[in-house]
Biopython code that builds the backbone (N, CA, C, O; Angstrom):
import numpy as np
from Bio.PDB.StructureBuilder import StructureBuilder

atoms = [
    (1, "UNK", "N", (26.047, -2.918, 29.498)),
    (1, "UNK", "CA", (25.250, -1.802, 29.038)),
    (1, "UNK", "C", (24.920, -0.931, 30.252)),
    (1, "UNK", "O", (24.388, -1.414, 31.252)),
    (2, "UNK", "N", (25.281, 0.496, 30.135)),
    (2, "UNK", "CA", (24.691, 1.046, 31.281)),
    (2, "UNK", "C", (23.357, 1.275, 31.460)),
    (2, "UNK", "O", (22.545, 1.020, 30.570)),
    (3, "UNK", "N", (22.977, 1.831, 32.751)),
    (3, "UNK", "CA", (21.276, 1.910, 33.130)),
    (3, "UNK", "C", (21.128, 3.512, 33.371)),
    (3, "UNK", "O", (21.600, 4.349, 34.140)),
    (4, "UNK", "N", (20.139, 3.469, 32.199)),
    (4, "UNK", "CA", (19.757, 5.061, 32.322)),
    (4, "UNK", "C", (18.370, 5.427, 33.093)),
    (4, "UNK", "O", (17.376, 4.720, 32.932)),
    (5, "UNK", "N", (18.362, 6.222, 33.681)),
    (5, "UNK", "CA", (16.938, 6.681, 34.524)),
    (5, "UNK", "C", (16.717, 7.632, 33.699)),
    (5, "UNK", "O", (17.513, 8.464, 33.262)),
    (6, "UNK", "N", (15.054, 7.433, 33.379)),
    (6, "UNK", "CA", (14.662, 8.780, 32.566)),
    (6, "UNK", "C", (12.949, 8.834, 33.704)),
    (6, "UNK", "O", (12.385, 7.916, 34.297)),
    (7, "UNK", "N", (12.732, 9.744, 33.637)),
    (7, "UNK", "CA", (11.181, 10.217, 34.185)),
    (7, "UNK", "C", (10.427, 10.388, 32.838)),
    (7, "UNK", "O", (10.780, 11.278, 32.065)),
    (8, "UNK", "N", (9.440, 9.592, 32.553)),
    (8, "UNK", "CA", (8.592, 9.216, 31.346)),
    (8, "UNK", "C", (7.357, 9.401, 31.690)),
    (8, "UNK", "O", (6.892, 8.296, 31.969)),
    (9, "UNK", "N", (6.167, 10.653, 31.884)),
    (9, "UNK", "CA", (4.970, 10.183, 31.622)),
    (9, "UNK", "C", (4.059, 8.985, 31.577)),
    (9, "UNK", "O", (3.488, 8.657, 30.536)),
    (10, "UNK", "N", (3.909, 8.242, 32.871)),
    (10, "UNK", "CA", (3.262, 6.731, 32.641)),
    (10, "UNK", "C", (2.083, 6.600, 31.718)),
    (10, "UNK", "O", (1.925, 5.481, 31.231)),
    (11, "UNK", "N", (1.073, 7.709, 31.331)),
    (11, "UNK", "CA", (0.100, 7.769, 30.571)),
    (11, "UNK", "C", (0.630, 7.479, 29.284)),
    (11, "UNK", "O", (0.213, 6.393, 28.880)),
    (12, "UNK", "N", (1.393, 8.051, 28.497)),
    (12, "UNK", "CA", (1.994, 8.531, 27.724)),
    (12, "UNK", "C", (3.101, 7.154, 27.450)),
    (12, "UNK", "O", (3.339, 7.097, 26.243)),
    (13, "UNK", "N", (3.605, 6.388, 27.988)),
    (13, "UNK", "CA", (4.418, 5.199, 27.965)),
    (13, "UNK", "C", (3.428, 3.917, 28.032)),
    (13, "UNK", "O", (3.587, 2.787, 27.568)),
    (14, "UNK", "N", (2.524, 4.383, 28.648)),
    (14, "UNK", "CA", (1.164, 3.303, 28.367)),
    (14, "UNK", "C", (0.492, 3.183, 26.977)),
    (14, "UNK", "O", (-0.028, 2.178, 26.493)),
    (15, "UNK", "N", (0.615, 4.466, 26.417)),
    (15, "UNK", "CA", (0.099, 4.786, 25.270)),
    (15, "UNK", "C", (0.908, 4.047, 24.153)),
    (15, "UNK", "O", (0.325, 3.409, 23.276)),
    (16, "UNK", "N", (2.098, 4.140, 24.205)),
    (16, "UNK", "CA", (3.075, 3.198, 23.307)),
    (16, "UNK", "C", (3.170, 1.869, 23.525)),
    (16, "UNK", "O", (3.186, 1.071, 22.588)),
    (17, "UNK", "N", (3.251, 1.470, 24.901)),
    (17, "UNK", "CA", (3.042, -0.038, 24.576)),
    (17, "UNK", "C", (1.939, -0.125, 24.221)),
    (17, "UNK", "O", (2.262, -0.553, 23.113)),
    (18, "UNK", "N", (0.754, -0.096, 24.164)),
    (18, "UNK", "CA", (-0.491, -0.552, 23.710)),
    (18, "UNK", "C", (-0.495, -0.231, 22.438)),
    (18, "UNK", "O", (-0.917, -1.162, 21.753)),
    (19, "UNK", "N", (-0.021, 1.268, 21.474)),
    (19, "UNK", "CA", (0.042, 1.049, 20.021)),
    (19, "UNK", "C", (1.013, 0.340, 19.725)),
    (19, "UNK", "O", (0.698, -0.110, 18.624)),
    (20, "UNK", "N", (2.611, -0.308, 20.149)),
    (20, "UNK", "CA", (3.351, -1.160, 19.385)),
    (20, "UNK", "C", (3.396, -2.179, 19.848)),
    (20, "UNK", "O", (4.385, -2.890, 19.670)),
    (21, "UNK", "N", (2.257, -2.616, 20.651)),
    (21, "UNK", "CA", (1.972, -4.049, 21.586)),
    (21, "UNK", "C", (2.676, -4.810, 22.138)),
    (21, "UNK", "O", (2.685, -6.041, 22.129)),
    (22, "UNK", "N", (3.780, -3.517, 23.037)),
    (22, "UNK", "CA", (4.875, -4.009, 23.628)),
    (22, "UNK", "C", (4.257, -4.024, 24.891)),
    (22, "UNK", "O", (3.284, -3.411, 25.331)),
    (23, "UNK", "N", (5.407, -5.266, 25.630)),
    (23, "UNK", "CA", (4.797, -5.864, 26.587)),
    (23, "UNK", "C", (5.748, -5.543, 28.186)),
    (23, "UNK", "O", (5.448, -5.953, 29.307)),
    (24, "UNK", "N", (7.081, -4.582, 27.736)),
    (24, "UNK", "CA", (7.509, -4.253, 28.688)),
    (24, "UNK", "C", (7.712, -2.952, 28.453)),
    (24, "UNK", "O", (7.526, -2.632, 27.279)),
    (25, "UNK", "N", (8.116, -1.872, 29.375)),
    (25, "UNK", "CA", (8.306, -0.869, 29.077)),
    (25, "UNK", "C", (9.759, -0.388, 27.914)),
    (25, "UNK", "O", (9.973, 0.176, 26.841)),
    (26, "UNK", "N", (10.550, -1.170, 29.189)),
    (26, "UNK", "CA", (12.008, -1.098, 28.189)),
    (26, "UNK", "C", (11.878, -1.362, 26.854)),
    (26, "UNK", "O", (12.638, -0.734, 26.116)),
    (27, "UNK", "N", (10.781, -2.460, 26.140)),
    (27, "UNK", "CA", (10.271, -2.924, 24.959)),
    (27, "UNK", "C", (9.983, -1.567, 23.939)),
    (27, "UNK", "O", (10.458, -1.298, 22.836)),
    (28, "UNK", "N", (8.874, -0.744, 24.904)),
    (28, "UNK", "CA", (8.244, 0.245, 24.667)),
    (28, "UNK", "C", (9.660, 1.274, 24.228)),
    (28, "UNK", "O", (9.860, 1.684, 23.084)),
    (29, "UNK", "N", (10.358, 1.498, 25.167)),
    (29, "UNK", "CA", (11.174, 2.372, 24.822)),
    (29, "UNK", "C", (12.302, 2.320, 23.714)),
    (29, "UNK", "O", (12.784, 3.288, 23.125)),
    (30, "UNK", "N", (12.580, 1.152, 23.577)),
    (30, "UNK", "CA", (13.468, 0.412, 22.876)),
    (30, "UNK", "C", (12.772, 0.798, 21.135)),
    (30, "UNK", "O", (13.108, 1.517, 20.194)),
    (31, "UNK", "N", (12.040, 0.172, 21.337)),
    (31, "UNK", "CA", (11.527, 0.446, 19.939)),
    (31, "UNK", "C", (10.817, 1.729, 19.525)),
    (31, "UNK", "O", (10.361, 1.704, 18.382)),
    (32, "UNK", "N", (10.655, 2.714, 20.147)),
    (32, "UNK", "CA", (10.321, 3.946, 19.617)),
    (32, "UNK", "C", (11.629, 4.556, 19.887)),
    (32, "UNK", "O", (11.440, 5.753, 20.102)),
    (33, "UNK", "N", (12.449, 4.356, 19.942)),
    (33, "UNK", "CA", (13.812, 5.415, 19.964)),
    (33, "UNK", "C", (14.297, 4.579, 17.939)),
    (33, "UNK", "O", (14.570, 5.261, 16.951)),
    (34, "UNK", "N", (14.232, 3.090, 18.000)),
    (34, "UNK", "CA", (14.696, 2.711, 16.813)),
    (34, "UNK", "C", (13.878, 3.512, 16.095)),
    (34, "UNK", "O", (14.496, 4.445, 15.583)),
    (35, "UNK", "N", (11.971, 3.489, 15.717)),
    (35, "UNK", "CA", (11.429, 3.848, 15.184)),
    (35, "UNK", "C", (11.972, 5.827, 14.751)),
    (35, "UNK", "O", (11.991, 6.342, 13.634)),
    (36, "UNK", "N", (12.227, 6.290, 15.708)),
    (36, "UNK", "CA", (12.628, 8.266, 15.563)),
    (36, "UNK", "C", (13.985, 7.521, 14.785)),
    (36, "UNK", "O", (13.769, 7.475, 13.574)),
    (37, "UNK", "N", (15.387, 6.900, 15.175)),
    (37, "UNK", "CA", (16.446, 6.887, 14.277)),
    (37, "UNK", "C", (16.064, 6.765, 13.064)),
    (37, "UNK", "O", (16.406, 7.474, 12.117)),
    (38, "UNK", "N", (14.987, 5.416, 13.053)),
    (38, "UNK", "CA", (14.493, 5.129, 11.397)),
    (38, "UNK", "C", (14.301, 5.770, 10.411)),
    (38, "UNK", "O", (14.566, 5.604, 9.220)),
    (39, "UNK", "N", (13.450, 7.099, 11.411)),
    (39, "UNK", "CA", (12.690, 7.963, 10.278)),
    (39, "UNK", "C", (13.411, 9.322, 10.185)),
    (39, "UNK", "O", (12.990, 10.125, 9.352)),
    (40, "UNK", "N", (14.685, 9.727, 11.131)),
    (40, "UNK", "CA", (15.487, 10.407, 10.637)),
    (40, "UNK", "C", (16.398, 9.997, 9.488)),
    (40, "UNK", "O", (17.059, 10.929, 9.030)),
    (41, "UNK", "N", (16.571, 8.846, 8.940)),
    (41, "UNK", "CA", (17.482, 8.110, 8.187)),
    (41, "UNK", "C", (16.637, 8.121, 7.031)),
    (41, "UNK", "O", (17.252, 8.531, 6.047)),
    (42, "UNK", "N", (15.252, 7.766, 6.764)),
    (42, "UNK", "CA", (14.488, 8.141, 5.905)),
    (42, "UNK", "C", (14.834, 9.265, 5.380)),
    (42, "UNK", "O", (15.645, 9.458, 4.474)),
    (43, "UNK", "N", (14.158, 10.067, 6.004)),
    (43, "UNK", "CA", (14.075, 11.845, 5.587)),
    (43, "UNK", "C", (15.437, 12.104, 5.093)),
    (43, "UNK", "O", (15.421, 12.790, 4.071)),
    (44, "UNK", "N", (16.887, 11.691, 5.596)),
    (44, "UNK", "CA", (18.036, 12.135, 5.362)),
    (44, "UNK", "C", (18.309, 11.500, 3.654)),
    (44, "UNK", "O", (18.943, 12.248, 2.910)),
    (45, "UNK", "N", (17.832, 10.166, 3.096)),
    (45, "UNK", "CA", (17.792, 9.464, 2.059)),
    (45, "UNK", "C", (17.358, 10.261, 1.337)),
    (45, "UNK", "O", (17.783, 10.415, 0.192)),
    (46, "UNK", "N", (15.991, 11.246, 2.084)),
    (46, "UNK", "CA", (14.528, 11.284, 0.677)),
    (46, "UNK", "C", (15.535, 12.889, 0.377)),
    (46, "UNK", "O", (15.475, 13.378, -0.751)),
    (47, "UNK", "N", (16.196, 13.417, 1.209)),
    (47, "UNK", "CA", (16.567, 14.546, 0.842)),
    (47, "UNK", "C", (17.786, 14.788, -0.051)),
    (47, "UNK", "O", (18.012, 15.709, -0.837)),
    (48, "UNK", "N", (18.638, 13.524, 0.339)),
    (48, "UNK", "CA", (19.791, 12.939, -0.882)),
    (48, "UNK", "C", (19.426, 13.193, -1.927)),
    (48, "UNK", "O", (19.797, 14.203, -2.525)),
    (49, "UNK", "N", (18.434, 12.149, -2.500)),
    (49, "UNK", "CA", (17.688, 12.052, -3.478)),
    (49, "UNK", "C", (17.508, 13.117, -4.202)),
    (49, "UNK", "O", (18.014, 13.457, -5.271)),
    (50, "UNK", "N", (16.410, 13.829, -3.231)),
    (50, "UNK", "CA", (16.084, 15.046, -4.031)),
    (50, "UNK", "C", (16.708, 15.801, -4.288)),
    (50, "UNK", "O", (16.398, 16.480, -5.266)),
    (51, "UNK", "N", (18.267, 16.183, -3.352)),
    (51, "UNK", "CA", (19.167, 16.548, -4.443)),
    (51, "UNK", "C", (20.327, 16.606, -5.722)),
    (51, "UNK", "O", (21.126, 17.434, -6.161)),
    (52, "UNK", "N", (19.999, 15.512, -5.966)),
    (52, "UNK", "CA", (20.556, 14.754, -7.512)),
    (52, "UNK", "C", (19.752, 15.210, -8.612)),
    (52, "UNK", "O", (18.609, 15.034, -9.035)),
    (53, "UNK", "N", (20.858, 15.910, -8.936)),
    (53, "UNK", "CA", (19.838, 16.596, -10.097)),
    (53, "UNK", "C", (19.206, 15.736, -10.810)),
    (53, "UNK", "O", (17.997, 15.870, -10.998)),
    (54, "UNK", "N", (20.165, 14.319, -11.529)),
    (54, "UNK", "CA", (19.540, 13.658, -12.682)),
    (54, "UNK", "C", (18.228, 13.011, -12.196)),
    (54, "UNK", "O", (17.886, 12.004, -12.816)),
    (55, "UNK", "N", (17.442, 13.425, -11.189)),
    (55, "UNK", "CA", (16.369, 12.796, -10.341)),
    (55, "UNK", "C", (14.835, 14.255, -10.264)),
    (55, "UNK", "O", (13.669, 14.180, -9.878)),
    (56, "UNK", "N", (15.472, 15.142, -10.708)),
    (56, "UNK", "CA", (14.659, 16.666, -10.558)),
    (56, "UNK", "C", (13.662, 16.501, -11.500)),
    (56, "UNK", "O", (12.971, 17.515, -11.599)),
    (57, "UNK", "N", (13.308, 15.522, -12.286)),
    (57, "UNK", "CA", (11.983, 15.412, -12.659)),
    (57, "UNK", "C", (11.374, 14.829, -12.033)),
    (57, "UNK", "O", (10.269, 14.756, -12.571)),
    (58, "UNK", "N", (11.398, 14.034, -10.671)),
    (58, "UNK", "CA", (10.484, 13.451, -10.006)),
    (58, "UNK", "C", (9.548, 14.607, -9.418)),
    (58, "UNK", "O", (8.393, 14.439, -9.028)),
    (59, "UNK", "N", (10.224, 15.752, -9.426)),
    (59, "UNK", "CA", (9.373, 16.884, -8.915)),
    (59, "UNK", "C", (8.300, 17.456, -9.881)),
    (59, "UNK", "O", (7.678, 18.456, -9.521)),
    (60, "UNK", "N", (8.095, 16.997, -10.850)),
    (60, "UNK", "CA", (7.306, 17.053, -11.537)),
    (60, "UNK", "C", (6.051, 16.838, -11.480)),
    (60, "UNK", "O", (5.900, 15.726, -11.984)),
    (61, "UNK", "N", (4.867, 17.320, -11.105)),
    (61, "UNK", "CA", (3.676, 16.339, -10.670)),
    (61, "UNK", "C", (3.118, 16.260, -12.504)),
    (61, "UNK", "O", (1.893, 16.137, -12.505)),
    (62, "UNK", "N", (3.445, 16.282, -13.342)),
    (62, "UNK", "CA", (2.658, 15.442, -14.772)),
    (62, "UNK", "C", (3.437, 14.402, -14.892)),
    (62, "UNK", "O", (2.807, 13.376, -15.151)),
    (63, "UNK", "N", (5.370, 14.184, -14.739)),
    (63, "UNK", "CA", (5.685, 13.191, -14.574)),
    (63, "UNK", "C", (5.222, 11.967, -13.604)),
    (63, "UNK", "O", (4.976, 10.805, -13.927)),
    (64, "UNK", "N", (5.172, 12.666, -12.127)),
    (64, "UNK", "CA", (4.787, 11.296, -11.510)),
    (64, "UNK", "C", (3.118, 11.396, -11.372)),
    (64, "UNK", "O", (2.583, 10.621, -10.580)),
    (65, "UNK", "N", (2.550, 12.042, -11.891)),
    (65, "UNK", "CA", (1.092, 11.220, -12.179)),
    (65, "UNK", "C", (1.598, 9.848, -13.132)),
    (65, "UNK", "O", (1.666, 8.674, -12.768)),
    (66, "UNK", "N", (1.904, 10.412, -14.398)),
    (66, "UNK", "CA", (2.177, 9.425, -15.059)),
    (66, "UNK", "C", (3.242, 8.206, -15.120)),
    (66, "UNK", "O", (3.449, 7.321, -15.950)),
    (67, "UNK", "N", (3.748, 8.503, -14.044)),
    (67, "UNK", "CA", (4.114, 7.102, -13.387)),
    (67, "UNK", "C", (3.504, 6.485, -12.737)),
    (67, "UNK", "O", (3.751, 5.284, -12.838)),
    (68, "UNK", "N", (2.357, 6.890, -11.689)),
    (68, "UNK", "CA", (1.831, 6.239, -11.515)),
    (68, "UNK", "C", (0.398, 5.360, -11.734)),
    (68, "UNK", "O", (-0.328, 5.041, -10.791)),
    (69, "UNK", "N", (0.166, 5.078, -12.932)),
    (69, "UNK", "CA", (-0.175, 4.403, -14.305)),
    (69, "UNK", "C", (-0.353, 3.659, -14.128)),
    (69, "UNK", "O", (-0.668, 2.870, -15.020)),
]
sb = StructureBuilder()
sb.init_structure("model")
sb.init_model(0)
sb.init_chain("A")
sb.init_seg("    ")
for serial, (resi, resn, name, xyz) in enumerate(atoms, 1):
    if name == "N":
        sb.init_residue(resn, " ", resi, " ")
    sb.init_atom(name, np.array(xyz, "f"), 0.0, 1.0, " ", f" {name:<3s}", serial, name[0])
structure = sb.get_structure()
């Protein structure tokens, strides 16, 4: 695996290990790069979705009130 040098804000890299109670930095970094892929892969799903038509009543807010029942 190669070794990348990045210049990171130590405040700011302190700040992430202590919210994902990682215990090394690389830890730190490691898992907030998965976490941004994650949630681009999300958003890319939720937007699939929403464009299928046979799914265009979820946009409905009287339908999904009443789904969620």
């Amino acid at each position: 695996m190669p070794v990348t040098s990045v210049d990171v804000p130590d405040d700011l890299l302190d700040r992430a290990m202590r919210t994902l109670g990682a215990t090394t930095k690389r830890e730190a970094i490691v898992v907030s790069l998965e976490a941004v892929v994650q949630r681009g892969e999300q958003l890319a799903a939720i937007e699939a979705l929403a464009a299928m038509p046979h799914l265009a009543d979820l946009a409905d807010p009287e339908i999904r009130a009443q789904a969620r029942r």
